[in-house]
C-alpha positions as CSV (number, residue, x, y, z in Angstrom):
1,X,-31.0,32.5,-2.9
2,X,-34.1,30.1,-1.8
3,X,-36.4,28.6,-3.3
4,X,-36.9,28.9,-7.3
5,X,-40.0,27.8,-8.6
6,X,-40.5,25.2,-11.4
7,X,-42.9,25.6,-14.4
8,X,-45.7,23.8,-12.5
9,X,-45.4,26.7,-10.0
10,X,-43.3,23.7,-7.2
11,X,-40.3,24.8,-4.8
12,X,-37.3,22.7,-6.0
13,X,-34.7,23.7,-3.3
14,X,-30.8,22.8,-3.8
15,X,-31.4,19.9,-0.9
16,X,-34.5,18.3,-2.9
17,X,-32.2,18.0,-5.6
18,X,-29.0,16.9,-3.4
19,X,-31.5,13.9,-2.4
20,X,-32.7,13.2,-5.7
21,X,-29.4,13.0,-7.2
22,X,-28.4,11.1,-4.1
23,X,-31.2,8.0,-4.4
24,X,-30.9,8.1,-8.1
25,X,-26.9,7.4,-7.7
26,X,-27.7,4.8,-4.7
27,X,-29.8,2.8,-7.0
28,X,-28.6,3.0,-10.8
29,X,-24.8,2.0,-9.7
30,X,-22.6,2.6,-6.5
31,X,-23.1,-1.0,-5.9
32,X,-20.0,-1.7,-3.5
33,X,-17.5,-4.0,-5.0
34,X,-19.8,-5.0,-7.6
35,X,-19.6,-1.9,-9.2
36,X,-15.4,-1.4,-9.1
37,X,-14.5,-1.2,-12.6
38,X,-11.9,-3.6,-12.6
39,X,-11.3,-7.4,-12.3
40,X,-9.8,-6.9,-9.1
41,X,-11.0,-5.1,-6.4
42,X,-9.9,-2.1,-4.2
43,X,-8.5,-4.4,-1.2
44,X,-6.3,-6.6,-4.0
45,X,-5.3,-3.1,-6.0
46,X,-4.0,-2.2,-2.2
47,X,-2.3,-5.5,-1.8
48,X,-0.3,-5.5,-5.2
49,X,0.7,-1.9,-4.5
50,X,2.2,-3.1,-1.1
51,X,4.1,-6.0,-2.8
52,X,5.5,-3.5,-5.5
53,X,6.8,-1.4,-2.4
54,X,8.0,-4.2,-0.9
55,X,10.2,-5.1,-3.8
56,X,11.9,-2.0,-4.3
57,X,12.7,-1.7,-0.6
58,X,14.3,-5.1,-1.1
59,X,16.0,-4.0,-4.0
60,X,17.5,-1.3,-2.1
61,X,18.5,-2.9,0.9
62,X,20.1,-5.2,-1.6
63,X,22.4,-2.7,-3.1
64,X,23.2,-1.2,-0.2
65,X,24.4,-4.6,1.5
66,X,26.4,-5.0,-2.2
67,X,27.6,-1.4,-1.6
68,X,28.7,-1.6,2.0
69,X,26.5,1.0,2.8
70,X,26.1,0.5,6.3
71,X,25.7,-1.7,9.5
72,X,25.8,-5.1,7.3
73,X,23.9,-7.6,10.2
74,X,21.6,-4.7,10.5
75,X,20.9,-4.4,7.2
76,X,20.9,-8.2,6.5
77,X,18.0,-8.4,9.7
78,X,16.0,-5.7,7.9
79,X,16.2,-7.1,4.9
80,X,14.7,-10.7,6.1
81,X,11.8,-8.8,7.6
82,X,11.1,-7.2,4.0
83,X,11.6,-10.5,2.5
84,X,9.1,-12.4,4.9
85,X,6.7,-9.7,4.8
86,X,7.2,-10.1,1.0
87,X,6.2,-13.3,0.8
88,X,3.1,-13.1,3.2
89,X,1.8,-10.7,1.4
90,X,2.2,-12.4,-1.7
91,X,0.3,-15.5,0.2
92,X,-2.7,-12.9,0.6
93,X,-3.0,-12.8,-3.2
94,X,-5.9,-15.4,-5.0
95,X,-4.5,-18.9,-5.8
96,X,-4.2,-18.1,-9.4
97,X,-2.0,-14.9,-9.1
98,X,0.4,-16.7,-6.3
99,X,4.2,-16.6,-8.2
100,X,5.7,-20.4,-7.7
101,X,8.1,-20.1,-5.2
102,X,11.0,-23.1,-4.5
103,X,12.2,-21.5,-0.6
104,X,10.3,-19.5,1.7
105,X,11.7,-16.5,0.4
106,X,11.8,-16.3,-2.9
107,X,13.7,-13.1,-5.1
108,X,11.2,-10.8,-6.1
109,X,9.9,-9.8,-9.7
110,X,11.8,-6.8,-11.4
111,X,10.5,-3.5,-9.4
112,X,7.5,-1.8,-11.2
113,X,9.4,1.2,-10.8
114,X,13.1,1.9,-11.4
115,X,15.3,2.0,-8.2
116,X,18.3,4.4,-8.7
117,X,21.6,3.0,-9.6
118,X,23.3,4.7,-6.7
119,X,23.3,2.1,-3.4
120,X,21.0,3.8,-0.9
121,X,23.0,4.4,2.4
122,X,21.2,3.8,6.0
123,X,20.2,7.4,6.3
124,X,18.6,6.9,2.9
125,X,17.0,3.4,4.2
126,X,15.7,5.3,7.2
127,X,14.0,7.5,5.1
128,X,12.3,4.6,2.7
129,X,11.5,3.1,6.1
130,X,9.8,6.1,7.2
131,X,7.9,6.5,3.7
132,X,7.1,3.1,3.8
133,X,5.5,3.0,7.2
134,X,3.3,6.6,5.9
135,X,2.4,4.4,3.2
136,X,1.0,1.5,5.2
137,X,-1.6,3.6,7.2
138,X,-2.7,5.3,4.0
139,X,-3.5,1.9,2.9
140,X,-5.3,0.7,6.1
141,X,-7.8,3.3,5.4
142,X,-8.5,2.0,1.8
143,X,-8.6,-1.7,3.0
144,X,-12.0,-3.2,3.8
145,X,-10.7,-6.8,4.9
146,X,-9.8,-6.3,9.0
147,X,-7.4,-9.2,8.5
148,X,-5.6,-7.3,5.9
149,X,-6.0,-4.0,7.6
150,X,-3.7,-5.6,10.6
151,X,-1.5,-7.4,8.3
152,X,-0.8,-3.7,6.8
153,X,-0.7,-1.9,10.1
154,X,2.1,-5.1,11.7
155,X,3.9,-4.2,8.9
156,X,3.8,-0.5,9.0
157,X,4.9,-0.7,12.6
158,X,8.2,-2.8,11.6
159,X,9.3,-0.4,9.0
160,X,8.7,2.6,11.3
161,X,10.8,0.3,14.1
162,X,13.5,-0.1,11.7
163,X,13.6,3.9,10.6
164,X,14.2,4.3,14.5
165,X,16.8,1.9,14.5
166,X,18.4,3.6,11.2
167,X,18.4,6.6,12.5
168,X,20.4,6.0,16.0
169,X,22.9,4.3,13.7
170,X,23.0,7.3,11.7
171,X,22.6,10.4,14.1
């Protein structure tokens, strides 16, 4: 296509207006944090979205210990890891959002999204493990905060450590 000219008799080429469009963007508003339309920012929005995954995991290694749905001490080990990587992550959250917790591990809130009603047996675990673990990396590419970013990634390497350890119970 090239160059079209302008009514002054100028080349305006499709980069010339890329750049201008660019700068113009770079200045008026894509200000970093400051310009995140929300009171919290992307690094918290990634937090709260870990906790809410970490309470339904709970809740389903919950039922499936109510359910006898599997290796019980394996289950019950799992579970303590969720619940202490529960409650760090909850400690990452500003002082004002912190829950009041009695014990180190305290129950979690209701899940922000429905778990089902049937108990989730291990080879189901294995594969929340395995989701969850996908889901950890996704986040450590949306994190900015390095301490957070190897918080994620610690965790993400249990849960994919406990689908390994599902699965040779189940296969």
């Amino acid at each position: 296509m090239g160059a079209r000219r302008g009514t002054a008799g100028t080349s305006v080429t499709r980069r010339t207006v890329l750049a201008a469009a660019f700068t113009v963007a770079a200045a008026g508003g894509c200000q970093g944090a400051q310009w995140y339309p929300s009171d919290i920012g992307p690094d918290e929005r990634v937090l709260r979205g870990a906790i809410a995954d970490k309470e339904r995991i709970i809740a389903r290694y919950r039922a499936a210990l109510g359910a006898d749905e599997g290796p019980a001490d394996l289950l019950e080990t799992f579970l303590a890891h969720h619940e202490d990587h529960l409650a760090t992550l909850r400690g990452r959250l500003p002082d004002t959002e912190r829950p009041a917790r009695e014990g180190a591990h305290a129950s979690p809130s209701p899940s922000p999204s429905p778990v089902g009603a049937e108990p989730v047996d291990a080879a189901g675990l294995r594969t929340a493990e395995e989701a969850a673990a996908d889901s950890r990396a996704r986040q450590c590419g949306d994190v900015r905060d390095p301490a957070l970013v190897q918080l994620l990634a610690s965790i993400g390497a249990c849960e994919i450590g406990h689908a390994h350890m599902l699965g040779e119970e189940v296969g």
